[in-house]
C-alpha positions in Angstrom: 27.9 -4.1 10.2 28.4 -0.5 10.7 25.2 1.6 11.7 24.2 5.3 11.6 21.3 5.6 13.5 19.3 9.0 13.4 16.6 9.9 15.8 15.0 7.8 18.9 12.3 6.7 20.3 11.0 8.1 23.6 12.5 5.2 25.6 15.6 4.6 23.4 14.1 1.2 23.0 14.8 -0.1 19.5 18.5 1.7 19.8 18.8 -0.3 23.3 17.8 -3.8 21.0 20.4 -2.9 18.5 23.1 -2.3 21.2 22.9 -6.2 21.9 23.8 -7.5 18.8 27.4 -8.2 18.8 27.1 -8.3 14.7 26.4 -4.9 14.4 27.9 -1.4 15.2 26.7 1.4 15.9 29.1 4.2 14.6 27.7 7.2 15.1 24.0 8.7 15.6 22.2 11.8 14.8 20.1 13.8 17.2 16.5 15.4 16.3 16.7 18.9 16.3 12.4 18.7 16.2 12.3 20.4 19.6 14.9 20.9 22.9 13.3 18.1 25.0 14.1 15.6 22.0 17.8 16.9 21.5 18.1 17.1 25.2 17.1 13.4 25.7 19.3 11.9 22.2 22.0 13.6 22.8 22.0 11.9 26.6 21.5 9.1 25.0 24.2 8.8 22.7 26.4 10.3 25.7 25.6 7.5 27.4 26.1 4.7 25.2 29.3 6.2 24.0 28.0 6.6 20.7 29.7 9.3 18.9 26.9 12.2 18.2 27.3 13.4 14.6 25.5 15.7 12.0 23.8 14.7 8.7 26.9 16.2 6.7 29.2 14.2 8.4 27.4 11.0 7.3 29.3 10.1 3.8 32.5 10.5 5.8 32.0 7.6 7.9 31.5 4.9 5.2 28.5 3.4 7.3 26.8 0.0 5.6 23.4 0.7 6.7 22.0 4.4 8.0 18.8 3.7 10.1 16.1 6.4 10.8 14.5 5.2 13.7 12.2 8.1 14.7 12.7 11.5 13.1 10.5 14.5 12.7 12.7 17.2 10.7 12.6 16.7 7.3 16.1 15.7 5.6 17.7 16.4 2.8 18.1 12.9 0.4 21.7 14.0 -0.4 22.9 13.1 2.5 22.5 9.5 1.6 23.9 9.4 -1.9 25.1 5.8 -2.0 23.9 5.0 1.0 22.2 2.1 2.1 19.1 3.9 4.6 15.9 2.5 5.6 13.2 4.1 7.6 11.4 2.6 10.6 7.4 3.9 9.5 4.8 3.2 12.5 2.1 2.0 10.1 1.5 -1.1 7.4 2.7 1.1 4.2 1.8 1.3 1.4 -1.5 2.3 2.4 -1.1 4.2 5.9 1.7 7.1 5.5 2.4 10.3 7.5 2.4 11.0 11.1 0.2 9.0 13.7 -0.6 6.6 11.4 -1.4 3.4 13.0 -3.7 5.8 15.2 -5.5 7.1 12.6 -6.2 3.7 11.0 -7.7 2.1 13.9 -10.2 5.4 14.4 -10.9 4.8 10.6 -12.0 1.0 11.8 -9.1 -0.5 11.0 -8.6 -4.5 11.8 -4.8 -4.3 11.4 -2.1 -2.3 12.3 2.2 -2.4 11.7 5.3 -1.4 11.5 7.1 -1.3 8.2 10.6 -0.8 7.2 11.6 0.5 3.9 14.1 1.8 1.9 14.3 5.9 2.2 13.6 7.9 -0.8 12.1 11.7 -1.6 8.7 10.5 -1.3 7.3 10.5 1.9 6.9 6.6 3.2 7.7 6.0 -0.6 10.3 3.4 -0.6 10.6 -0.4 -1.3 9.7 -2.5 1.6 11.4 -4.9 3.5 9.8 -6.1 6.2 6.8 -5.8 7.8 5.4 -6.5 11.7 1.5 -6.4 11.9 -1.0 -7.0 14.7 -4.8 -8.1 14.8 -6.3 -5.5 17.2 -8.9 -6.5 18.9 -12.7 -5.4 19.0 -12.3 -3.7 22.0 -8.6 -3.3 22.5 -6.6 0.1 23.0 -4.1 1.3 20.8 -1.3 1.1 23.3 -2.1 -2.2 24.0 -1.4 -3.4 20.1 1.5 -1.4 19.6 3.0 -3.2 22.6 2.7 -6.2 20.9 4.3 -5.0 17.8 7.3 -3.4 19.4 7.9 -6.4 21.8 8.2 -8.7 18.5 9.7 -5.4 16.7 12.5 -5.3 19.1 13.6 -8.9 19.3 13.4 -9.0 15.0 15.0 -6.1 14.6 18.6 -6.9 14.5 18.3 -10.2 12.3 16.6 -7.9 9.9 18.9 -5.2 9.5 21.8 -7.8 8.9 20.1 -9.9 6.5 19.3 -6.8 4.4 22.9 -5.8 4.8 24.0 -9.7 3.6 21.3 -8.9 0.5 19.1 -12.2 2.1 16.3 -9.7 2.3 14.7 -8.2 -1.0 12.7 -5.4 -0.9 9.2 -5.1 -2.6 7.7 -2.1 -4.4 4.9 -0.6 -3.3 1.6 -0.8 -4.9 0.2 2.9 -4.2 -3.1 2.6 -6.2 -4.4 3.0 -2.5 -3.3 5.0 -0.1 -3.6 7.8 3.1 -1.3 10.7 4.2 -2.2 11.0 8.3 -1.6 14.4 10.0 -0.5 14.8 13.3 -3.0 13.3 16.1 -3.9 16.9 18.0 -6.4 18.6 20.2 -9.3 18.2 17.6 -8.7 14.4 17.8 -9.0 14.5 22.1 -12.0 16.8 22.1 -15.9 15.4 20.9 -16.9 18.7 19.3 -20.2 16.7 17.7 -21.8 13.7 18.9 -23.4 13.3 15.4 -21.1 10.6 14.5 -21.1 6.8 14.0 -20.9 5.2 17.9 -18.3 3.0 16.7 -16.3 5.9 15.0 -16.3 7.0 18.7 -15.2 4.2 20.5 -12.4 3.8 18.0 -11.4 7.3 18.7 -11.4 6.8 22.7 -9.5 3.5 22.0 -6.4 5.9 20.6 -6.4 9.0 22.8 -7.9 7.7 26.0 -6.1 8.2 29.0 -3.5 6.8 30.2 -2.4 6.1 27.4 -2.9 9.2 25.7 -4.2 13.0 27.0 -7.9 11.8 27.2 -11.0 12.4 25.2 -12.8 15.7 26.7 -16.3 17.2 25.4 -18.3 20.4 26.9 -21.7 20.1 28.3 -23.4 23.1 29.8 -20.1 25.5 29.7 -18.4 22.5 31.7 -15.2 20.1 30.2 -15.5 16.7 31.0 -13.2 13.9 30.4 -14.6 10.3 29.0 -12.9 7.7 31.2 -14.1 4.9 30.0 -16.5 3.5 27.1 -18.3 0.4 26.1 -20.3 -0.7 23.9 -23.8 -2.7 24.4 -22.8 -5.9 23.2 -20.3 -5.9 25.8 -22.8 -5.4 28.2 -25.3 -7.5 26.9 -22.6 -9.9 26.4 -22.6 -9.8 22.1 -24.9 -9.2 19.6 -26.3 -5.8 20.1 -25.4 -3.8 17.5 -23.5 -0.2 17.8 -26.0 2.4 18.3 -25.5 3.8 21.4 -22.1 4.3 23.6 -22.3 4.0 27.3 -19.8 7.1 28.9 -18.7 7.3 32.5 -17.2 10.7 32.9 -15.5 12.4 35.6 -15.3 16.4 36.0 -16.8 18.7 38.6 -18.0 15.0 40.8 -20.9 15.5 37.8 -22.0 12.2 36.1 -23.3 11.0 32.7 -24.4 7.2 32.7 -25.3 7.4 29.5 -25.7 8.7 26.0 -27.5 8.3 22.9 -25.2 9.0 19.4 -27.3 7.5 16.9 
């Protein structure tokens, strides 16, 4: 099968899983322009897997049998992929989580699930028939990271079969049912920084669970002109070993050697 990929991720990762299937070929790959450090690191990429870098209008010209987005932030123009086969990689269980950040925002929303789902492209954002699906449990107390490892270690070794089984037509797609469902903006500096602690404790926790370092830039709030960062959170059932309920958040902070053992959100 020959492939048009178009975008990355960070790691190269699900372009590295695609590399080892003898089956499939990857014909030519288009770079991000979304900022310098991701056309900087694609277009290494493609450099060194002597994949042949390409633009969107040279596309059509190559006669691909399946274009893949894999991870791509510009927006892009649908007629590119007149008569195309292309399917989007979307981090989040569609048809109800869409947009950026997704699975993110649906664990901070309390979330017991979370996915990746690959569908057919279209004009509307997320908006296409889908495929296939991975999805996680996540855990009571588990970080973000920590599920999406999960889904990308199973991701990665499905990957392949998928794509090829859509390309034999074994694999129909399924509309989506979008009686219900979210648009998620970016996660930013509002989402790392506690501007209010008059929130649900839980709603916390989730939060901290998503942006926490290391896996992501932290969760900060001010007290007394001073930043400090949250570097780790429980809950009281976990102390008291279950059954407490969530109305208070233990914090241990670090910033300016000042401590705060503990604090009272609802």
């Amino acid at each position: 099968m020959r492939l048009v990929i178009l975008g990355n991720t960070s790691d190269g990762d699900i372009a590295k899983a695609l590399l080892e299937c003898n089956e499939i070929d990857i014909i030519g790959g288009v770079v991000d322009s979304y900022s310098k450090e991701t056309q900087i690191f694609q277009s290494a990429f493609l450099q060194k897997h002597k994949i042949t870098e390409i633009t969107l209008d040279k596309i059509a010209a190559l006669k691909p049998d399946m274009c893949l987005i894999i991870s791509f932030f510009t927006l892009i123009d649908m007629k590119y992929f007149e008569n195309l086969l292309s399917l989007n990689i979307h981090a989040g269980i569609l048809p109800k989580w869409k947009g950026f950040n997704a699975n993110a925002w649906a664990i901070i929303n309390g979330e017991k699930q979370i996915g990746y789902s690959l569908h057919q492209l279209t004009d509307k954002m997320d908006g296409g028939d889908i495929y296939h699906q991975w999805i996680e449990e996540v855990g009571e107390y588990e970080f973000y990271a920590q599920v999406v490892g999960r889904i990308k270690t199973r991701f990665k070794a499905e990957i392949a079969e998928i794509l090829l089984k859509i390309h034999t037509r074994a694999l129909k797609p399924i509309p989506q049912d979008t009686r219900v469902e979210y648009f998620c903006k970016k996660i930013g500096k509002n989402e790392n920084f506690i501007k209010t602690w008059n929130l649900e404790a839980k709603e916390l926790y989730n939060r901290f669970r998503v942006v926490a370092a290391p896996y992501g830039k932290g969760l900060f709030f001010t007290y007394k002109g001073k930043n400090y960062e949250i570097c780790s959170m429980q809950s009281p059932s976990s102390y008291a070993g279950g059954g407490a309920k969530w109305r208070e958040v233990y914090l241990h902070t670090r910033g300016n050697c000042q401590y705060l053992s503990k604090y009272n959100v609802g």
